[in-house]
Backbone as JSON Lines, residues from 0, in Angstrom:
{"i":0,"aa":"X","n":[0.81,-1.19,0.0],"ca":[0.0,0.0,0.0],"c":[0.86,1.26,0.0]}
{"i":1,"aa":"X","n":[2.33,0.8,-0.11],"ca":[2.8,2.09,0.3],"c":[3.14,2.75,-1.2]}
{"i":2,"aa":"X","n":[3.02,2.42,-2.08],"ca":[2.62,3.07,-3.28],"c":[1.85,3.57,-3.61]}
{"i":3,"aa":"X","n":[0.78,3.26,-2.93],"ca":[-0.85,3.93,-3.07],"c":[-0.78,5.12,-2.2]}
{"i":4,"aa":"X","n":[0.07,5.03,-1.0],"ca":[-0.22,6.38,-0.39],"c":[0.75,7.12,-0.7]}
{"i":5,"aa":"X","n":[1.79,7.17,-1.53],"ca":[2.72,7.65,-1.97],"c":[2.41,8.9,-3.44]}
{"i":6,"aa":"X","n":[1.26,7.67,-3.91],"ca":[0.62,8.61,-5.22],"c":[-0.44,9.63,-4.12]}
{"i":7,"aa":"X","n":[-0.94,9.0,-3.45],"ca":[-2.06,9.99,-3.37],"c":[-1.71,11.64,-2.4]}
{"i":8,"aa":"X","n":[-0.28,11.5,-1.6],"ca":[0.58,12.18,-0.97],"c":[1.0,13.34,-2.67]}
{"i":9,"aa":"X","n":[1.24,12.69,-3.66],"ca":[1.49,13.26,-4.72],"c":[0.66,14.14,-5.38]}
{"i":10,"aa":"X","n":[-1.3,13.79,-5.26],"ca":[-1.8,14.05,-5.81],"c":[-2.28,15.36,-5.17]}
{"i":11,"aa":"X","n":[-1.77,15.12,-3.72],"ca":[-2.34,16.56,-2.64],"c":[-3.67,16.02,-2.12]}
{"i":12,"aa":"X","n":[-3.64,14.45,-2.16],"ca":[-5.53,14.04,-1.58],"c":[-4.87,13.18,-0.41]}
{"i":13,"aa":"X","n":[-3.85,13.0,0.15],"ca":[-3.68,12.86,1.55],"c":[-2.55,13.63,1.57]}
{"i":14,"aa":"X","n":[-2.85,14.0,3.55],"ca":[-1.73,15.11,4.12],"c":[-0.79,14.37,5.15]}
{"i":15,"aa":"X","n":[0.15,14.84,4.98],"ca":[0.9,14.15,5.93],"c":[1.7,15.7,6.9]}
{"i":16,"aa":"X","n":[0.91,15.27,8.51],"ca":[1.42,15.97,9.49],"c":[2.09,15.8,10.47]}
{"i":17,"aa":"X","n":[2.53,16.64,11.57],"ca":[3.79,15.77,12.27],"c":[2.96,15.32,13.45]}
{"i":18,"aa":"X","n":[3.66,14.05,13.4],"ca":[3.08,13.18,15.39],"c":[3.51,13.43,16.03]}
{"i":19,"aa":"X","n":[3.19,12.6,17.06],"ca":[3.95,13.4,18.7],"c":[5.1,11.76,19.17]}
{"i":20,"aa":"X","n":[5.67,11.94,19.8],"ca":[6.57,11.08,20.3],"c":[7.09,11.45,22.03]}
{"i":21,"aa":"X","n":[7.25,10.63,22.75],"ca":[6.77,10.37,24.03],"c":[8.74,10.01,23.96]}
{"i":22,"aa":"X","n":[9.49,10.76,24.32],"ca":[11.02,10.37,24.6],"c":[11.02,10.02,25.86]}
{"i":23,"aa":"X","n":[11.51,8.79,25.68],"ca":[11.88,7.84,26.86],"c":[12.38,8.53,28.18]}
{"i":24,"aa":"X","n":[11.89,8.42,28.98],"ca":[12.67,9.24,30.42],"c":[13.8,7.64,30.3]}
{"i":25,"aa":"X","n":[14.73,8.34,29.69],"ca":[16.01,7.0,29.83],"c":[17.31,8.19,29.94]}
{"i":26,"aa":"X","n":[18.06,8.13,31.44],"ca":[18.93,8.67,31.65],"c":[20.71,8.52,31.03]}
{"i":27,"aa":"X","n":[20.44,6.99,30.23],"ca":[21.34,6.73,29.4],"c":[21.54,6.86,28.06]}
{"i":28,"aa":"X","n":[20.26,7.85,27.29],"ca":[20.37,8.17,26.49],"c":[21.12,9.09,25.77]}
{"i":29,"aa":"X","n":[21.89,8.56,25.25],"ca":[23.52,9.74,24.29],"c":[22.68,10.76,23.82]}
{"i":30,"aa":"X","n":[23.37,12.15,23.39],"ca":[22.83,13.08,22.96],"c":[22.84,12.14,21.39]}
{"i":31,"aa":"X","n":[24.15,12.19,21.23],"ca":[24.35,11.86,19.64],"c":[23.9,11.15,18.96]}
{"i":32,"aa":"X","n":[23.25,9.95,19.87],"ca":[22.15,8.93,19.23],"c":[20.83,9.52,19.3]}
{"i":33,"aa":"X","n":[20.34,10.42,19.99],"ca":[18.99,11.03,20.06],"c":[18.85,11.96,18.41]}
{"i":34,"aa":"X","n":[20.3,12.59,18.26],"ca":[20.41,13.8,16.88],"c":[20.8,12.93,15.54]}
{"i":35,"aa":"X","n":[21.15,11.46,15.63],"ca":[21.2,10.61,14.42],"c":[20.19,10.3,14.17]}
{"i":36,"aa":"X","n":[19.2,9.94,15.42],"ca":[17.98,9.16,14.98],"c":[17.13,10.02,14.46]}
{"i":37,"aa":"X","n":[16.93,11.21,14.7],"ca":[15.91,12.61,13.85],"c":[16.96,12.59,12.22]}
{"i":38,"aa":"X","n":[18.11,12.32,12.47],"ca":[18.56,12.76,10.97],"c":[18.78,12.16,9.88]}
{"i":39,"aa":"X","n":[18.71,10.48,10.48],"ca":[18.14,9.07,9.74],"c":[16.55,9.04,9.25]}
{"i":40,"aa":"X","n":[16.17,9.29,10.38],"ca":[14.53,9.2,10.01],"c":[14.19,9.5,9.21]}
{"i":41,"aa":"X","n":[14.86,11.32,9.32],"ca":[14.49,12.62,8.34],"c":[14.67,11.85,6.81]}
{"i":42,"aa":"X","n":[15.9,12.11,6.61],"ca":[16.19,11.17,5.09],"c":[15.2,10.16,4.5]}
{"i":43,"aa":"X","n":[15.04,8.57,5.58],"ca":[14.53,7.86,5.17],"c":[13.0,8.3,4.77]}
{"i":44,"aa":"X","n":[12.43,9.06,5.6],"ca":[11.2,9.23,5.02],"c":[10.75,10.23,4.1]}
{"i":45,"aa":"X","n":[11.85,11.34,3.85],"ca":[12.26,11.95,2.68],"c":[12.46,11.14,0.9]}
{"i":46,"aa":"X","n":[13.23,9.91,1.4],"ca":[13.03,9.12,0.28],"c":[12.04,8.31,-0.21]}
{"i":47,"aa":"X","n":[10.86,8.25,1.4],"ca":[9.76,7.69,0.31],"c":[8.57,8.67,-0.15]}
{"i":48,"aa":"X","n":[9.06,9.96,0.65],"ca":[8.23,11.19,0.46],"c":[8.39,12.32,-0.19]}
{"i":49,"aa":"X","n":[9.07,12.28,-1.32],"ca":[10.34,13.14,-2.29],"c":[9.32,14.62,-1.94]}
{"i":50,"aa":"X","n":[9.89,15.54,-1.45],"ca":[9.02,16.65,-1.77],"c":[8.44,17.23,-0.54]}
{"i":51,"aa":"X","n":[8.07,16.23,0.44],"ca":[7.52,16.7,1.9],"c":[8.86,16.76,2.5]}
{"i":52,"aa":"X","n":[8.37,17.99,3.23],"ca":[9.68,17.97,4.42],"c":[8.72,18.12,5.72]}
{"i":53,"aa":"X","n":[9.08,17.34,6.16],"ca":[8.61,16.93,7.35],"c":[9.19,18.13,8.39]}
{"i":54,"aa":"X","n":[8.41,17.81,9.43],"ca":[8.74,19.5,10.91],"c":[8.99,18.16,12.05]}
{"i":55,"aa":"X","n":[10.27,18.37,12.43],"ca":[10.57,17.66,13.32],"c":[10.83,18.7,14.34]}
{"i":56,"aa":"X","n":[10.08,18.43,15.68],"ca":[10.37,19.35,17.18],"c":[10.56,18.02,18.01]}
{"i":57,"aa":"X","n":[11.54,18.42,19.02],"ca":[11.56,17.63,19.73],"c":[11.64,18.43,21.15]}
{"i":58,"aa":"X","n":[10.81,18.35,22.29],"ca":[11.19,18.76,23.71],"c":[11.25,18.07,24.8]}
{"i":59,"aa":"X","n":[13.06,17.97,24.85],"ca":[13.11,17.1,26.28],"c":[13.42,17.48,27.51]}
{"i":60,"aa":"X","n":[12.26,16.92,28.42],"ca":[11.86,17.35,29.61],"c":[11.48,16.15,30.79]}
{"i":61,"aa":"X","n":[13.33,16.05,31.07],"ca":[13.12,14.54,31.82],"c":[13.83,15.38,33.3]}
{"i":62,"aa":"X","n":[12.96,14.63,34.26],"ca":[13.33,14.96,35.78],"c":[13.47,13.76,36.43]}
{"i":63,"aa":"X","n":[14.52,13.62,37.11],"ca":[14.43,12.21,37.55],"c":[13.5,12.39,38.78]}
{"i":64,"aa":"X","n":[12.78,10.8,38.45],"ca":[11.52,10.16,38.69],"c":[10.54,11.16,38.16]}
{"i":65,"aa":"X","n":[10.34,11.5,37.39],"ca":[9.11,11.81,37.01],"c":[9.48,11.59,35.26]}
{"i":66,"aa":"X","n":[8.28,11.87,34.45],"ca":[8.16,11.43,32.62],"c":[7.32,12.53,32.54]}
């Protein structure tokens, strides 16, 4: 199906907007793996989305013991 939503992303009869993502309260998380994984993503879904550029925000707001 992912050709089908690929044309219809093309045709301007589906939209593609940004989701939300829930970052792990994980205190071992590298910066540098947090800024590869937005800049892998970015690409990969750039290549099946030639033309959308996606809005990536990210706000992290970890306190230990709390999410």
């Amino acid at each position: 199906m992912l050709e089908e939503l690929q044309q219809r992303v093309k045709e301007g009869r589906f939209g593609i907007e940004p989701g939300s993502f829930c970052n792990p309260d994980n205190p071992f998380m590298e910066l540098e793996a947090m800024i590869r994984n937005l800049v892998v993503g970015r690409r990969e879904f750039e290549k099946l989305f030639p033309g959308v550029k996606p809005v990536v925000v990210i706000f992290n707001d970890i306190h230990p013991g709390h999410t």
